[in-house]
C-alpha positions as a Markdown table, in Angstrom:
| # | Residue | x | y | z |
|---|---|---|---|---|
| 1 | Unk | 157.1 | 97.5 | 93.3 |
| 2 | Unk | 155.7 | 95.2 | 96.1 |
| 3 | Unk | 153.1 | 93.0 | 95.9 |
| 4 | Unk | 150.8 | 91.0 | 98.2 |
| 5 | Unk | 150.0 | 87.7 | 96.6 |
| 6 | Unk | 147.6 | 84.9 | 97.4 |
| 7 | Unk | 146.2 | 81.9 | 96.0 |
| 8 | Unk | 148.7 | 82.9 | 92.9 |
| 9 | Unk | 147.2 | 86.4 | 92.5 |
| 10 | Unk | 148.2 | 89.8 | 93.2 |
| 11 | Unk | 145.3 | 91.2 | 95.6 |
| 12 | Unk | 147.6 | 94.4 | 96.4 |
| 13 | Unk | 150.7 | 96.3 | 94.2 |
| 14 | Unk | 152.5 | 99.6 | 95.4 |
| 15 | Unk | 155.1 | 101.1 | 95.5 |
| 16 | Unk | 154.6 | 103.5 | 98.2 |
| 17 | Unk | 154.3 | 100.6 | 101.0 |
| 18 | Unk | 155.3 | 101.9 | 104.4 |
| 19 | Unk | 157.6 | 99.3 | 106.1 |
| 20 | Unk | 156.4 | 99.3 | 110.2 |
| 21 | Unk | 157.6 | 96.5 | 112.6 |
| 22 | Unk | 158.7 | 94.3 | 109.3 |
| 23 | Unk | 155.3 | 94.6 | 107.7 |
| 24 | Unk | 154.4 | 96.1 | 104.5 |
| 25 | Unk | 151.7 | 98.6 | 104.6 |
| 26 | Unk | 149.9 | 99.2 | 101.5 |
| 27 | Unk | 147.6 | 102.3 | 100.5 |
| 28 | Unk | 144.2 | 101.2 | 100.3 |
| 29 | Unk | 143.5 | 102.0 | 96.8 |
| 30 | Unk | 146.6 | 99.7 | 95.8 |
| 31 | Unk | 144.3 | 96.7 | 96.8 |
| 32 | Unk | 142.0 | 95.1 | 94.3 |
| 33 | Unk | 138.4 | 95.8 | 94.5 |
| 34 | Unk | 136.4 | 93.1 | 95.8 |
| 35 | Unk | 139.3 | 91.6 | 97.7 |
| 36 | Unk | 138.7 | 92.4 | 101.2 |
| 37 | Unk | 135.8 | 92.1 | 103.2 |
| 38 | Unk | 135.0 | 93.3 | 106.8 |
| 39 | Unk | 135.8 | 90.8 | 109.9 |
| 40 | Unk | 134.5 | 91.2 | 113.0 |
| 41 | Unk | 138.1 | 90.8 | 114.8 |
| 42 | Unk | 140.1 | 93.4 | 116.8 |
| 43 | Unk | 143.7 | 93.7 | 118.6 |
| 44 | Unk | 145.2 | 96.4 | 120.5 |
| 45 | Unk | 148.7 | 97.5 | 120.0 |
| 46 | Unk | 149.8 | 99.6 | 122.6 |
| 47 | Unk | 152.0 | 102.1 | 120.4 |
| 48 | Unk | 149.7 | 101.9 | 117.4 |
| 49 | Unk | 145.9 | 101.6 | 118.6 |
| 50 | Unk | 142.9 | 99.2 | 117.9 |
| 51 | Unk | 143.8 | 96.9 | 114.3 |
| 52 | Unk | 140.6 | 95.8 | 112.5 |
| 53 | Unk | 140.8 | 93.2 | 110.2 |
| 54 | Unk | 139.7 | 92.2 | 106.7 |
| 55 | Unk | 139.5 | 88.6 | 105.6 |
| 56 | Unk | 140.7 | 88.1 | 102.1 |
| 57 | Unk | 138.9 | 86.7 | 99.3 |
| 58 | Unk | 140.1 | 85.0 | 95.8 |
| 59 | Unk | 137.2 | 83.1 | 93.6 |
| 60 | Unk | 135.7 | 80.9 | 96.3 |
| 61 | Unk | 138.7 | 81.1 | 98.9 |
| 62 | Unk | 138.6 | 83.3 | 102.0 |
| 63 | Unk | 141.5 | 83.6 | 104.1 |
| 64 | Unk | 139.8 | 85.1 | 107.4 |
| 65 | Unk | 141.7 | 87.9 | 109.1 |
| 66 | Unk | 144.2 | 88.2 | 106.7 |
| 67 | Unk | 144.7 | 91.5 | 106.6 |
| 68 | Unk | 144.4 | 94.3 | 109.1 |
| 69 | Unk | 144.5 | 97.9 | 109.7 |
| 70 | Unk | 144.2 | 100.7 | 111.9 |
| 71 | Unk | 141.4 | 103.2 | 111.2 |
| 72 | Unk | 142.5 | 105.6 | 113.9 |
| 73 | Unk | 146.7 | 105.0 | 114.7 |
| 74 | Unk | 147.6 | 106.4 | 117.7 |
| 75 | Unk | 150.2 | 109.6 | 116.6 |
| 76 | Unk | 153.4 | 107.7 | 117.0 |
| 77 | Unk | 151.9 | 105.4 | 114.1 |
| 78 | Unk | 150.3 | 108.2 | 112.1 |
| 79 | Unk | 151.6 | 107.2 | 108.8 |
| 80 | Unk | 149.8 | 104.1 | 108.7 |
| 81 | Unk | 146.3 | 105.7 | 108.4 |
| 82 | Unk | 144.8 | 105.0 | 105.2 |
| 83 | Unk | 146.8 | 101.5 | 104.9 |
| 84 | Unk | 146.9 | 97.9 | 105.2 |
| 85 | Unk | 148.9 | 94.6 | 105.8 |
| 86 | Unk | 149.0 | 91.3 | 105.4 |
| 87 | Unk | 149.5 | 88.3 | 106.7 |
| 88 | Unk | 148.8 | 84.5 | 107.4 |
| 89 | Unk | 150.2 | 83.2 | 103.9 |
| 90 | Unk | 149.2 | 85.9 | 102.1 |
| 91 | Unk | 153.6 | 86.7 | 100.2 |
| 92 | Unk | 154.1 | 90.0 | 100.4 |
| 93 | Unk | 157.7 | 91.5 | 98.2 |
């Protein structure tokens, strides 16, 4: 099982993660309700498409843009669809 952990608390456990590029992407509804909330931040890969980010919050800590995903991959990254990864000290293993 894989687990994203922050602030000492699994936000996200799965054990149907796709691995892409080193990064653990996890099915949406392995994340915790209430866990992510909508950023305003974008980024362009050219093989995958346009990432949108979440930032990631635990009690009263928020860890902006922690988390990203692509709501319409590009085909050559279609099995990332419905998924999301983290990152900036958010442990993920």
């Amino acid at each position: 099982m894989i687990k994203a952990i922050w602030k000492g608390e699994t936000i996200a456990e799965s054990d149907k993660t796709v691995v892409v590029e080193g990064n653990h992407y996890f099915p949406l509804e392995s994340v915790k309700p209430g866990v992510l909330n909508p950023s305003s931040r974008t980024s362009v890969c050219p093989w995958k498409g346009t990432a949108e980010y979440y930032s990631v919050q635990v009690g009263e800590s928020e860890n902006r843009d922690a988390a990203w995903y692509y709501a319409d991959p590009k085909p050559a990254a279609a099995e990332i669809a419905g998924r999301v990864a983290f990152w900036k000290g958010v442990e993920v293993g």
